[in-house]
N, C-alpha and C positions, 0 to 999 in steps of 0.2 A: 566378370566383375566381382569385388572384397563385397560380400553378404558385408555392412558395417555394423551388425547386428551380432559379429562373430567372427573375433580373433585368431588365428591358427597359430601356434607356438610350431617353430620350424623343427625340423630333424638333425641332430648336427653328429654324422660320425655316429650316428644311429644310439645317442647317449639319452636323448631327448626325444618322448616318446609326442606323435601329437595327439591335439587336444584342442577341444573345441572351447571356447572360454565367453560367454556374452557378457561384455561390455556395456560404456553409454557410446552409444552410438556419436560419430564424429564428423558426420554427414551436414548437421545442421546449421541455421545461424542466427543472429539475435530474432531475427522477425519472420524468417520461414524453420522453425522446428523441423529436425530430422523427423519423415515421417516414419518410422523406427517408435518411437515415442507413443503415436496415434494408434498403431498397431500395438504395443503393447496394452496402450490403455484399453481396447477393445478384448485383449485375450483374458485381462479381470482389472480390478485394482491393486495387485500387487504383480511382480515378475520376480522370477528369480533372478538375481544379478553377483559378478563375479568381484571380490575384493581384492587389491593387489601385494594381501597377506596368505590368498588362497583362500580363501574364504567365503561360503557360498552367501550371500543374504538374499533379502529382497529391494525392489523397487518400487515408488507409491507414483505411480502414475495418475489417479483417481480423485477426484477431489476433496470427496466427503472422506473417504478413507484418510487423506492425509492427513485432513483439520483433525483427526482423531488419532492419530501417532504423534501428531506435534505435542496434543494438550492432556497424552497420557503418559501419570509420573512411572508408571511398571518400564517405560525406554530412560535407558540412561546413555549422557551423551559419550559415556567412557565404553570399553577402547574406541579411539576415532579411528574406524578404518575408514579408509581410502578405496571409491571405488576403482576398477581396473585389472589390466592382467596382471599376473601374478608377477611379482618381482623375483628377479635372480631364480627365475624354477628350472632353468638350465645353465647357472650358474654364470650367468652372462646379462642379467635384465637391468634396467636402467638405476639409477643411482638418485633420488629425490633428496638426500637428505640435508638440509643444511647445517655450512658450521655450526659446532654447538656453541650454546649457550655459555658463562659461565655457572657455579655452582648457585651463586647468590639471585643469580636472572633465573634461573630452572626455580629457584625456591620459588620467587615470586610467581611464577606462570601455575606452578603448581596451586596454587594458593586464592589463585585472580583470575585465571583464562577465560573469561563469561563464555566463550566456547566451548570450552569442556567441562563445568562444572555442573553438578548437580546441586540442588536442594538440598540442605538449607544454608550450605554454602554459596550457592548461584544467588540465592534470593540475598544472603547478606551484603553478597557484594553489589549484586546488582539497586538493592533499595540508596545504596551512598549515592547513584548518581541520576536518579530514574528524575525526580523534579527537576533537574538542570535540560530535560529531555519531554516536559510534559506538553500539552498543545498552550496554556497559558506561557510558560515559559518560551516556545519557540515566536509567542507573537512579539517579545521582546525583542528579539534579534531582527524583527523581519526590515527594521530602516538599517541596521546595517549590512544584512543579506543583497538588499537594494542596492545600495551605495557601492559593495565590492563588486554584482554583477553588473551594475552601471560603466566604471571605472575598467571592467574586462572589456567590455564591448567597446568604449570608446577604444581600449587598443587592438582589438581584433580589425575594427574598421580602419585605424591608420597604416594597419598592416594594407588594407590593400584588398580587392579580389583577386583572384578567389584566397581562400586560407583554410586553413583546416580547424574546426570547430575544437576537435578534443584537444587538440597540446595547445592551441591557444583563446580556450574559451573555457570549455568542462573542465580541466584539470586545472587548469589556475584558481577558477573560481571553488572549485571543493576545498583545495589546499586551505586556499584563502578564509573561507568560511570555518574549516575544521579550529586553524589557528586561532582565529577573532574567540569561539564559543570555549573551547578548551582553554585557551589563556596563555599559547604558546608566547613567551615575552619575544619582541620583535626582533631582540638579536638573535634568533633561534628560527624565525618563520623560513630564512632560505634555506637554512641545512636540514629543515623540516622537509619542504618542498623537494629537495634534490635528493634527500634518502629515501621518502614515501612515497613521491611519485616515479620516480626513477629507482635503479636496480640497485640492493643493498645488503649489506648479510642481515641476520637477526641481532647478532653484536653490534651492530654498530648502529642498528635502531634504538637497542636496550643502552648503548650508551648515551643517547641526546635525550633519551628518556631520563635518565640520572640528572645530566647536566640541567633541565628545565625544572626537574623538582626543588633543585637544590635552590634554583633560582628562585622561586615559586616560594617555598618555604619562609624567603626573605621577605619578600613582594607578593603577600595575599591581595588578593582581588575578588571582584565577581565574575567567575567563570568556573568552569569545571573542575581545572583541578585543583584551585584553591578549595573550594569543595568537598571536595576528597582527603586532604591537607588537614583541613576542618574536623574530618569523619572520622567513626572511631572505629576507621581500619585501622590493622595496622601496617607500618612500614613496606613490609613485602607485600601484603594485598594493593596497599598504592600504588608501586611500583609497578605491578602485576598489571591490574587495570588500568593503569593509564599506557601502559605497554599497548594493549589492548584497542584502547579506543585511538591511540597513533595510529594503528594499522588498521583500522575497520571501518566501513561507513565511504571513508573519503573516494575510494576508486569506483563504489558501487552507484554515487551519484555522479561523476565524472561518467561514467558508464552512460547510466539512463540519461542526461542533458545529450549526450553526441546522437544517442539510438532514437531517442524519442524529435532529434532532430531528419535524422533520416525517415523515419516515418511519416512521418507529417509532409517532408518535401517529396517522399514516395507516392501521398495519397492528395492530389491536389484539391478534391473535393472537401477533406477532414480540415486540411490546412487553410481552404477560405472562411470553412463554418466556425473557426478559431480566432481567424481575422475580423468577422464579421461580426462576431460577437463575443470578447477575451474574457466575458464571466464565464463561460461555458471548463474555463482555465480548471478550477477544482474538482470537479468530476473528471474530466481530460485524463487530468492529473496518474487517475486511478487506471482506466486505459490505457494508460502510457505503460504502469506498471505491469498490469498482466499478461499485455500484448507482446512487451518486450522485454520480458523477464530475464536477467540477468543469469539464476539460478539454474542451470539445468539440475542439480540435487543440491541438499543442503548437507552439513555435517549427519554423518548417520548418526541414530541412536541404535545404540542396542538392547535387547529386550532381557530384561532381570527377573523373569519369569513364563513361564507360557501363558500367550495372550490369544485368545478366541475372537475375529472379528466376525464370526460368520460363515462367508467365502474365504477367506484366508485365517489362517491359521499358522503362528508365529511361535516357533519354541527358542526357551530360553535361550539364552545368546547367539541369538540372529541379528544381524544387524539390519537396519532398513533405513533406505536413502530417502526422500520425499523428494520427489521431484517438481517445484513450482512451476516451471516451465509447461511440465504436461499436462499438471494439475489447472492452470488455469486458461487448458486452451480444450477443457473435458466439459464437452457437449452438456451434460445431465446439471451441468451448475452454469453456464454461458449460452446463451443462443449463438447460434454459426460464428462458434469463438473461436475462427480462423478469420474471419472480418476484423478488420480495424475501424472503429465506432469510438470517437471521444463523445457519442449524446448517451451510450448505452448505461445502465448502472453496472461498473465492474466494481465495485464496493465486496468485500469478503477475496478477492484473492491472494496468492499467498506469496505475492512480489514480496515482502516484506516479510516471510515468513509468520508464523503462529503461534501462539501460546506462552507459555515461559520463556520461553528462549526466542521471542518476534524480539525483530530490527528496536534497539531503545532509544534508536536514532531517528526512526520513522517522520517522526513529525517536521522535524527541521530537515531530511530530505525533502519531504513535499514543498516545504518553503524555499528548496534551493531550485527546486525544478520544477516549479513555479515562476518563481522569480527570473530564470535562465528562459526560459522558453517565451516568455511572454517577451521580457524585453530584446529578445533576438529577432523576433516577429514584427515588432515593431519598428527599431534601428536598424535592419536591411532592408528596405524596400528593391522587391525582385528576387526576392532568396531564392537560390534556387542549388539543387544537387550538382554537384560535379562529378565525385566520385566516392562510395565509401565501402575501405577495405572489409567493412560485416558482411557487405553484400554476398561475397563470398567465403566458406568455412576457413577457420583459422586455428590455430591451437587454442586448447584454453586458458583461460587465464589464472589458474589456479587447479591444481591435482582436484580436487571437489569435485572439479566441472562446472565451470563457470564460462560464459562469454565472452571472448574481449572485445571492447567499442571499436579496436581499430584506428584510420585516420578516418574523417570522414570531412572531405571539402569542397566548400559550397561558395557560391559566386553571387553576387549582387549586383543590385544597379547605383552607380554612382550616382552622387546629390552634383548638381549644377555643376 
């Protein structure tokens, strides 16, 4: 049996020498972690991990280690590498890249990417939109958060049992939500829907990007990106950003509504103590995130100096992965944080990432998967698992390494 802890680059015509290559392991899935992960976290807080530039860095399996790579400014989020085996090292390896951009869209990303940028460009861009994103501003939205996953459920149920949660519950309801807060105008929301959640180039993202500004520009409102519109970005930072917030956020709560529903129908005793008492919903909330962390790494940083933590020791341009996943299932910060407990305090994990660069979305995730779970709980009476594709490993859903929800569908008891 494939050690998943370690890659073998084949021999071809004796041109290609092997080589041993550690990867992230591909063994795993939302709610049972490869344990690959467990073991490294035991052999320190960091591992050495292979980039698929060739490039050796590390891995932050640990938890206090990571909160302290997240909220230190000596890592910068440039070059992103990608962890994995090395591309094309025999002249034959796989092909990630997608169609380019144009010249005008590259400027803007260059400019906007809140993923790749650094301070005091990150903070510039990121302060035009952080109030549209705070916990007073998300209680705004929360009767229309209602209302859209009200309106889901009532069609998830005329669908019928069984059905499947993600394509016809979490992902409408993300889409839906992203639209209403960002300020997609309504003749935009399906080819929103059909490019973001469904398969699309980057062009053709960056062009409904255009088309909605342009609209927008007309038609100021209160929403995000009139906001921005407002702000004294300019033009290509708008562009940029709101490129940005189109593609972020929306798949990772679509994610955690379908996983955090297998969960709960996996653990019958969590699922009554939720029924039996739906305040317990807020803290839950925080469980939901740790337990089923979406994240196995986040974008790496790279180190812009040598950095001393002690036990590891990081030289200038290393790159290092954080990995939430391991991180929030590491014993020294969690009691028997391979239990699923919605009474536990999981408060400080790092589902949502840390520091400068945490989720600016976080608050209104909580409010969607919140709002999804509780009223799914409530409007199926009988819920119950059928089958879901997490259950067993998948590809992931993103080069990073990230989880995908899968289908995951569940059956009810019909009303009279």
């Amino acid at each position: 049996m494939t050690d998943p802890t370690s890659v073998t680059t084949g021999q071809a015509a004796g041109s290609c020498p092997f080589h041993d290559i550690r990867t992230i392991p591909t063994d795993g899935t939302p709610l049972t972690p490869s344990p690959t992960l467990a073991e490294w976290r035991e052999e320190g807080a960091a591992t050495p991990l292979h980039y698929t530039d060739g490039h050796d860095g590390w891995i932050v399996t640990r938890h206090e280690l990571a909160r302290l790579v997240l909220e230190d400014t000596r890592f910068s989020q440039q070059p992103q590498r990608l962890p994995g085996e090395t591309q094309d090292a025999c002249g034959d390896g796989p092909d990630q890249q997608e169609p380019a951009l144009d010249d005008e869209a590259l400027a803007a990303m260059r400019v906007a990417n809140l993923l790749g940028l650094d301070s005091p460009q990150h903070t510039r861009v990121r302060r035009a939109i952080l109030g549209r994103f705070s916990v007073r501003a998300v209680r705004g939205y929360e009767a229309d958060v209602a209302a859209i996953v009200a309106r889901q459920l009532e069609h998830l149920r005329a669908m019928g049992s069984p059905a499947d949660v993600t394509t016809h519950f979490a992902q409408p309801i993300s889409a839906a939500v992203h639209s209403r807060v960002l300020g997609i105008p309504q003749s935009h929301t399906d080819q929103f829907s059909t490019l973001f959640v469904g398969t699309s180039t980057a062009q053709q993202k960056m062009t409904i990007v255009r088309e909605v500004l342009a609209i927008k520009r007309e038609n100021l409102s209160d929403d995000v990106i009139s906001e921005l519109i407002r702000s004294e970005l300019t033009d290509a930072e708008i562009a940029g950003v709101t490129f940005v917030l189109f593609t972020s956020g929306r798949d990772s709560v679509a994610y955690m509504i379908a996983t955090t529903t297998v969960a709960l129908l996996s653990h019958p005793e969590q699922l009554n103590a939720l029924r039996d008492d739906p305040s317990l919903i807020t803290g839950a909330t925080e469980e939901f995130m740790r337990y089923g962390a979406m994240f196995i790494t986040l974008f790496s940083r790279t180190a812009t100096e040598d950095v001393d933590f002690g036990d590891v020791q990081i030289k200038k341009g290393d790159s290092v992965s954080v990995s939430p996943v391991a991180s929030n299932r590491d014993e020294r910060r969690f009691e028997n944080p391979d239990e699923f407990d919605i009474t536990r305090d999981a408060y400080g994990h790092l589902g949502f990432g840390h520091g400068l660069h945490g989720c600016v979305g976080q608050q209104l995730a909580r409010l969607e998967i919140r709002q999804a779970i509780t009223q799914l709980l409530a409007g199926l009476p009988g819920l119950r698992l059928v089958e879901a594709e997490q259950e067993h490993p998948m590809p992931f859903a993103h080069p990073v390494a990230t989880y995908e929800a899968g289908s995951v569908v569940v059956a009810w008891d019909s009303r009279g």
